[in-house]
N, C-alpha and C positions, 0 to 999 in steps of 0.2 A: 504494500500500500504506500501512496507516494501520501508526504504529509507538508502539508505549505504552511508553515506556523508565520504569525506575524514578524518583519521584520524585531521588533521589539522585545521578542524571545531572545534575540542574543544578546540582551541584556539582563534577563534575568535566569542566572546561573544560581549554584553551591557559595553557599560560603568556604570560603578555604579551611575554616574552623571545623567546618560540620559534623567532620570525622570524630575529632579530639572530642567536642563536646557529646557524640554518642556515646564514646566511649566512658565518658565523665558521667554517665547516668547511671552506670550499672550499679549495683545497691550498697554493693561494699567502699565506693567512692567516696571521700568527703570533697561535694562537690561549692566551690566561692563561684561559678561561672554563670547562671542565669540570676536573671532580675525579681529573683522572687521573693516574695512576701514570707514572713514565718508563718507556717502554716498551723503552728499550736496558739495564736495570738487571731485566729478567725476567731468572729460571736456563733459559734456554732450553735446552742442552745437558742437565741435569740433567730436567727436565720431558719432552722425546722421551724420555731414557732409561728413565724410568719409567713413559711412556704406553704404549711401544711393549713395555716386561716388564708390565704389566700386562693385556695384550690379548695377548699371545703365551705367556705362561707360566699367566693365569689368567682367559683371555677368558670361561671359563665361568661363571665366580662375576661378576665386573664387568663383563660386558655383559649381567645378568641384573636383574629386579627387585631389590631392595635392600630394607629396614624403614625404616616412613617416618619415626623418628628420627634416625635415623643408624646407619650400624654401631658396633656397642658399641665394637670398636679407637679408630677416629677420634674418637669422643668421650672416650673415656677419655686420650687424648692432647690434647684441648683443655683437659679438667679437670685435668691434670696441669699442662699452661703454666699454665696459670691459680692453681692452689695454689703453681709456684714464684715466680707474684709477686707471689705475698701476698693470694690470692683463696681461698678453701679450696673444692672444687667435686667433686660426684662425679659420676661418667660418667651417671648418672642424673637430672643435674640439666641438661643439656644436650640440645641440640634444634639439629641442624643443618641452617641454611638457605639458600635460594636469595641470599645475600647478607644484608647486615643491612637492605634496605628489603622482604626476605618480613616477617622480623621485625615493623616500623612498622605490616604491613596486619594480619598476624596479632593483635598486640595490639589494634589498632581493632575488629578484630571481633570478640575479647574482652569488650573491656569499652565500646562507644559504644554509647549510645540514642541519639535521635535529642536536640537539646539539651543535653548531658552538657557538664560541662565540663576544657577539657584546657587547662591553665595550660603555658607555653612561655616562654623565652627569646625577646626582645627586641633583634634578630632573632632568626630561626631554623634550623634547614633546611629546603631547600625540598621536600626528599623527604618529612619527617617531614607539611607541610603536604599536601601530596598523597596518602598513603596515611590519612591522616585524614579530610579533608574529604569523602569519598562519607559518611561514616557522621555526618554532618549536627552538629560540636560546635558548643559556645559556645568563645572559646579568649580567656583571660581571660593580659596577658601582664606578662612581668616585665624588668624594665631589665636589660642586661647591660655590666659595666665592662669590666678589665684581671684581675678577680679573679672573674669570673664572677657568676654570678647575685646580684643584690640580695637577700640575705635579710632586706633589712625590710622591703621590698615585697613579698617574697614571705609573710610573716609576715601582713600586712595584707588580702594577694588569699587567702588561706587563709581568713581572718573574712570577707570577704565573699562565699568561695565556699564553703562547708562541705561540699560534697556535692561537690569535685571529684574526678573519676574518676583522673586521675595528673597527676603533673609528669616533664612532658617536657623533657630536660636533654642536653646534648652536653660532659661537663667539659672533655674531655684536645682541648688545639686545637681549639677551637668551629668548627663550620661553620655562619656564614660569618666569624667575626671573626678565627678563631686563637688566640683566649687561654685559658687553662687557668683553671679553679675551684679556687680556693685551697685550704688544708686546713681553717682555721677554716670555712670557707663548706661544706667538705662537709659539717663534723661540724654546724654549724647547720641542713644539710639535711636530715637524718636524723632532728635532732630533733626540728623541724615536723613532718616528715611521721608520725611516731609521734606526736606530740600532736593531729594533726590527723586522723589514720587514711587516709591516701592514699597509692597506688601511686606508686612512680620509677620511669622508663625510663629506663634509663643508656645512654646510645647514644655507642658510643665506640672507632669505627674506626680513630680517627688514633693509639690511644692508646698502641703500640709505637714511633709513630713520631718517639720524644724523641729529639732532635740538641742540648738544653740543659739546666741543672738537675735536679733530683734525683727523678727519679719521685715524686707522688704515691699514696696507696693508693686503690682503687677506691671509688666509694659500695657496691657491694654488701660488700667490707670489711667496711666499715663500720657495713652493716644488720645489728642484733640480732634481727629478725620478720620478716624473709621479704619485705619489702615492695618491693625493690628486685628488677628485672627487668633484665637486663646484655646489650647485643648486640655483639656482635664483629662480625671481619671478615676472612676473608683476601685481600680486593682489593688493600689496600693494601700489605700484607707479602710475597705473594706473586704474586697475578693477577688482574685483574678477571675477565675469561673464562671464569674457572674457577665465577664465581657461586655460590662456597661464605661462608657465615658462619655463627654459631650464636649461640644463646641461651643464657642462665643464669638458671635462678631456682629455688625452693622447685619439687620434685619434681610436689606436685599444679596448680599454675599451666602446668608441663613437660606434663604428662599433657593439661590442657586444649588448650594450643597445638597439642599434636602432633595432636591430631582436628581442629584445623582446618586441619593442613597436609595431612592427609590427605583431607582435602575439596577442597583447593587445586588439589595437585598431585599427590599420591602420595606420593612420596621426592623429593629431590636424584637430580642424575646419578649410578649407583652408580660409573661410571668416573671422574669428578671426585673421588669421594670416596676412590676409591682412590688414584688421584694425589696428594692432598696428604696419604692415610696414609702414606705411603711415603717422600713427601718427609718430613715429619714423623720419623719410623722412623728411615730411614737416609740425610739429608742434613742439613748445618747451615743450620736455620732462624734460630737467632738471628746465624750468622755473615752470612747473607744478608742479616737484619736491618740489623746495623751498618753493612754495605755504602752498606743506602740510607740511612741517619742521616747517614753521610756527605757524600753526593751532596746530599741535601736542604737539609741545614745549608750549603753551599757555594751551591746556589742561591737560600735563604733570604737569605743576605749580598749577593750580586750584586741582587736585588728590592731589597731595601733600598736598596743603595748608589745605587744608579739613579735611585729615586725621589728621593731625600735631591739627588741632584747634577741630575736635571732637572725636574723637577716645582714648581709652583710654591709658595712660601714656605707659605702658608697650609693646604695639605694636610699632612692627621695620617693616621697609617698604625699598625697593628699591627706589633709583632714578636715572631711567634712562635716558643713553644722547640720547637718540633714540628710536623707535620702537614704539608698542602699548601697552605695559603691564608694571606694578610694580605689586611687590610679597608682600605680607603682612602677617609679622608670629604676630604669637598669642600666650599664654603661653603652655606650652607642656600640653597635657591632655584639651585640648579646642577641640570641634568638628565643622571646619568651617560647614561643610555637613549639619549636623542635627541642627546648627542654623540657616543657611540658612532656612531649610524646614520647622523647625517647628518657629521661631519668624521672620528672615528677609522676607522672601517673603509673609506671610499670613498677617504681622503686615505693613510693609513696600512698598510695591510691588516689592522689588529690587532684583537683581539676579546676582550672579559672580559665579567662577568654584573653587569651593572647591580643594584642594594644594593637598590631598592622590594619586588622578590618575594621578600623572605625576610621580609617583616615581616607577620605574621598578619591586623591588624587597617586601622594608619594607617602606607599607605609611606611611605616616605621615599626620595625620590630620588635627592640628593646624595653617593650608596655606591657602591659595585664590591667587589666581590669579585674578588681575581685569585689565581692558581693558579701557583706556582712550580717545581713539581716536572716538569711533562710538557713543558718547552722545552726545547730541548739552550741551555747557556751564552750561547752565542755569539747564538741566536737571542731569549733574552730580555734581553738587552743591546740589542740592533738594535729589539727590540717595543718593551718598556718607554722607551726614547732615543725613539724616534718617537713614541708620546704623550705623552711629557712636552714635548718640541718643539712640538708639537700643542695642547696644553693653554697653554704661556708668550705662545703666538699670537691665541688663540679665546677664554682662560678669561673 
């Protein structure tokens, strides 16, 4: 059978990871590599209770079609968090989706030609590059510190791209670095982008999840034009599983998205969306919240300390005030990838995401991204001590 796949198939391949991290599944693993949430910190009791009144009190309405924005309650409940912290946002400007990487694809198919170009963070994430690249960009990229994105570089990639379609941006706990974008840096971002006339995608899941320092205000805040597009997330705050997140922007940009999610998909699960109206309604989400600020901030300290007492002298590490991840460089000409494969994971059992696939354009090796939140204590002590072990041995 002959098979005519779209040109745009040759762009979307394997991750060069894909291997290692199968291999980082199997169960004997201590695996830092995925973005996951602690799975003993779900409301497990409080989520049956609600699955089970939702399908027994009103199986007729939520186990039925749904409107493919969202029910107006649920939205008006995300607009609502979102105005009390200092987002101002009406039920109408919101769009809930299958997580924030429906978001990523919906935007690409928005606004990419084939060429267009989409300015990014230095690294990136690796999801933002994947629901991108089928729709064929140029991706022209900007350094990233401790204070987030370079805005004189990015000042300069503006004059040499004038016709960029958006800048694509992660403030609150960058993935994959961890570090947040200052407040001068936002309000300079907003400025370019109104002098330069180009869209922001604020993607910013981790961004409930401060365990230091004083919240930041949003870039959409921030935006006086409409120009900033805001994705959320309840993965991290509540459940991946649950495959809910939502959008925020200027009403008619809402209206466009929402025909392409109705091309996509249809709706969201209408019984997911019940589930976290309800939790929303009548359970304490931000006590939950705190909960895992907690837990996180406590394993954030343990990563650190670990690395600080076994790893060797010359490795620099993020510390972040929130989120799931610190970034770990190593000296240039180091291969996180093929130590991983060949001494950490067969010597060790352990498993993190090698630093080359988040960078758009020229990897870079010598990175890892690891993941602090989905180990219990005990077993990221034992992971982290064994590569550092590992590393004092082989580096």
């Amino acid at each position: 059978m002959t098979t005519r796949f779209a040109q745009r198939m040759e762009r979307v391949k394997p991750s060069a990871i894909r291997e290692l991290l199968a291999l980082g599944a199997a169960p004997d693993v201590i695996s830092f590599g995925g973005g996951y949430p602690d799975a003993a910190l779900f409301p497990y009791e409080e989520l049956v209770a609600i699955a089970t009144a939702s399908i027994v009190e009103n199986g007729a309405v939520n186990l039925q079609y749904s409107v493919s924005n969202g029910p107006h309650e649920l939205r008006a409940l995300v607009a609502g968090r979102m105005h009390g912290q200092g987002t101002p946002t009406d039920a109408d400007e919101v769009l809930i989706l299958h997580g924030g990487q429906q978001g990523l694809d919906l935007i690409a198919k928005l606004y990419l030609d084939k060429g267009d170009v989409v300015i990014t963070e230095n690294p990136t994430f690796l999801g933002g590059l994947l629901a991108f690249n089928p729709y064929e960009p140029q991706y022209a990229v900007v350094p990233i510190d401790n204070d987030g994105m370079d805005m004189d570089v990015l000042e300069s990639t503006l004059l040499q791209y004038p016709g960029a379609k958006f800048i694509y941006t992660i403030p609150d706990f960058h993935n994959p670095m961890g570090v947040t974008m200052s407040l001068p840096r936002r309000k300079r971002l907003i400025e370019l982008a109104n002098r330069f006339d180009v869209m922001i995608i604020e993607d910013t899941p981790y961004r409930e999840i401060r365990f230091e320092g004083e919240s930041l205000p949003t870039l959409r805040s921030l935006d006086s034009e409409g120009r900033v597009l805001y994705l959320g997330s309840f993965s991290k705050i509540l459940a991946p599983g649950l495959r809910l997140g939502w959008a925020v922007a200027a009403k008619p940009l809402i209206d466009k998205l929402t025909l392409l999610k109705l091309a996509a998909d249809t709706q969201c699960s209408t019984l997911n969306m019940a589930i976290v109206t309800l939790f929303m309604r009548d359970y304490d989400l931000d006590g939950h919240i705190a909960g895992l600020r907690t837990a996180y901030r406590r394993k954030r300290d343990l990563m650190v300390q670990t690395i600080r007492e076994t790893f060797p002298a010359d490795v620099t590490y993020t510390i972040p005030q929130g989120g799931l991840f610190t970034w770990v460089s190593f000296r240039p000409g180091f291969d996180t990838a093929q130590f991983m494969r060949d001494v950490v994971l067969p010597q060790a059992r352990v498993a993190y995401v090698p630093g080359a696939t988040f960078f758009p354009l020229n990897e870079e090796h010598h990175h890892a991204r690891v993941n602090f939140s989905a180990q219990s204590e005990s077993k990221l002590i034992t992971g982290m001590t064994a590569w550092g072990e590992l590393l004092r041995q082989r580096y």
